[in-house]
N, C-alpha and C positions, 0 to 999 in steps of 0.2 A: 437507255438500257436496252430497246428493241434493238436500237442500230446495233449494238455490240451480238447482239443474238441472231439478230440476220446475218450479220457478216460471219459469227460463229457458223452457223447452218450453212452457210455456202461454202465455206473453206474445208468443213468437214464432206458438202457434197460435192466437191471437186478429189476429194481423195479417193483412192482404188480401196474396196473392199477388205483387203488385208489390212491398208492402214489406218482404217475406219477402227477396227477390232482391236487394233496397237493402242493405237489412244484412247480409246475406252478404257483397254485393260489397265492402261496408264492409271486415266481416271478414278479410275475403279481401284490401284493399289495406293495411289495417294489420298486417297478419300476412306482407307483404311489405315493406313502409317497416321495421317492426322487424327484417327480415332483412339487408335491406340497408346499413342504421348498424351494426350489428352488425359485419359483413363488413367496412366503411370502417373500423370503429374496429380491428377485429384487422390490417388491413393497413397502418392506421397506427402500430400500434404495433410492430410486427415491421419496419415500416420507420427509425422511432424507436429500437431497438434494435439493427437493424441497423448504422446510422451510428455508434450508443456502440460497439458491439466494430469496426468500424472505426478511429476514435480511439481506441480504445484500442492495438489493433495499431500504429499510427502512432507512438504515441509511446514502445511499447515497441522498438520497432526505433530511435528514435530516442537513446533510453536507451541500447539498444545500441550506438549508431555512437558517442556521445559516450565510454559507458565504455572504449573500445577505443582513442579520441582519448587516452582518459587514458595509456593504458599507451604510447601514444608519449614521445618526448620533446620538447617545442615547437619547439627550437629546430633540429634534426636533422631530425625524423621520424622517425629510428630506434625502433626498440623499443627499452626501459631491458632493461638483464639483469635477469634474473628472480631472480637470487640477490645482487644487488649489497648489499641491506641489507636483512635479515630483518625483520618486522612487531615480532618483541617487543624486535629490538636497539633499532629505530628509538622504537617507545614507550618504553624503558629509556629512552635518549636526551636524550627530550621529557621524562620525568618528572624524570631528575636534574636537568636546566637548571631544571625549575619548582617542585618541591618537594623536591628531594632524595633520593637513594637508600635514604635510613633510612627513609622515610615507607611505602615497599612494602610493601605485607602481602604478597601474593602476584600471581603473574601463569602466570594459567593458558591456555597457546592450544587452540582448538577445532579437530578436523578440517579440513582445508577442504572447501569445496564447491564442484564444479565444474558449470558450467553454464553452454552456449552459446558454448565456447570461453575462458571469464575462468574464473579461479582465486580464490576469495572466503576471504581467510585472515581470522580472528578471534581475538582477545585478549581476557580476561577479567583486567582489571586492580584488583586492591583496595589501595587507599591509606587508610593509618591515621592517626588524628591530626592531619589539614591544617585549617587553617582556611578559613573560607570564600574570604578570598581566594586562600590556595592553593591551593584546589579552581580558582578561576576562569582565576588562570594557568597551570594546569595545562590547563585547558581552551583557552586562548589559546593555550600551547605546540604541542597538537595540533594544532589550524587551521593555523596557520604553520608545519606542517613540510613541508618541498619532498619528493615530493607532501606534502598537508594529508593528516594521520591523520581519518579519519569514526570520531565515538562513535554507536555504534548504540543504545548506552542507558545512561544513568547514574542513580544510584541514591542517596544520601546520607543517611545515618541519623545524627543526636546522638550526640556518644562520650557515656557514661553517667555519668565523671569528669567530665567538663567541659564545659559545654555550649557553648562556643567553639568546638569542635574537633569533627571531622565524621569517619566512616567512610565515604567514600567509592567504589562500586563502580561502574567501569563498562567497557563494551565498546567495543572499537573495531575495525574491517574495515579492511582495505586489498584492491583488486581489483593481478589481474595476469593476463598471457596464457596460457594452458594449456600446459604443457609439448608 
């Protein structure tokens, strides 16, 4: 790095006075142009940024107005009661019309969680033994229940007797208004 700065210092004091001041001013305007793109590019990016957490707030509010649409009822506008039909009754429900009661391994509900006024109840439902299609109308079952059950995550592993026949794991939420 010296050598390059001595050989710098020599080259500039072998030049005449005028071009001493030339290349400076060089210096000196290029050491403002890269200040200045510099500057545009962080204000465009903070600008760029700024508009994404905009959109973003937009449409979680908007999330919000629609989840809240949900806990009405369409054709009233009233709020549904909140206790009118439990998450795990309403999945029992769905699963006996679609694969039957026997098929249940287990059905475990999670805390809820409440946030922003909705109440986020979850099921962890395991079904034994279904076949693929009755995994699928089990899954049609959900859709189609007034309100539609949401599976937040399904999960399906080979029974080990038969490879027909599936272990089925999955979750399902329902939202509702905060007490």
């Amino acid at each position: 790095m010296r050598a390059v700065g001595a050989r710098l210092a020599a080259w500039l004091a072998a030049r005449s006075a005028r071009e001493r001041a030339l290349v400076g001013a060089a210096a000196a305007l290029t050491v403002l142009v890269a200040g200045v793109l510099a500057a545009l590019a962080v204000r465009d990016d903070l600008a760029s940024l700024s508009a994404r957490v905009a959109g973003h707030e937009r449409e979680l509010r908007e999330v919000r107005r629609l989840a809240a649409a949900l806990l009405h009822d369409p054709a009233t506008g009233a709020p549904e009661a909140a206790d009118a039909t439990a998450l795990m009754a309403r999945l029992e429900a769905a699963v006996d019309g679609a694969v039957g009661r026997e098929r249940i391994a287990g059905m475990t509900p999670a805390p809820p969680r409440v946030e922003g006024g909705l109440v986020e109840e979850r099921v962890t439902l395991r079904v034994s033994g279904a076949s693929l299609g009755d995994t699928v109308r089990l899954l049609y079952a959900l859709e189609g229940a007034s309100p539609p059950l949401r599976v937040t995550r399904l999960e399906l592993r080979k029974h080990p007797d038969d490879p027909a026949r599936f272990e089925a794991t999955l979750e399902a939420a329902a939202l509702r208004a905060a007490p």
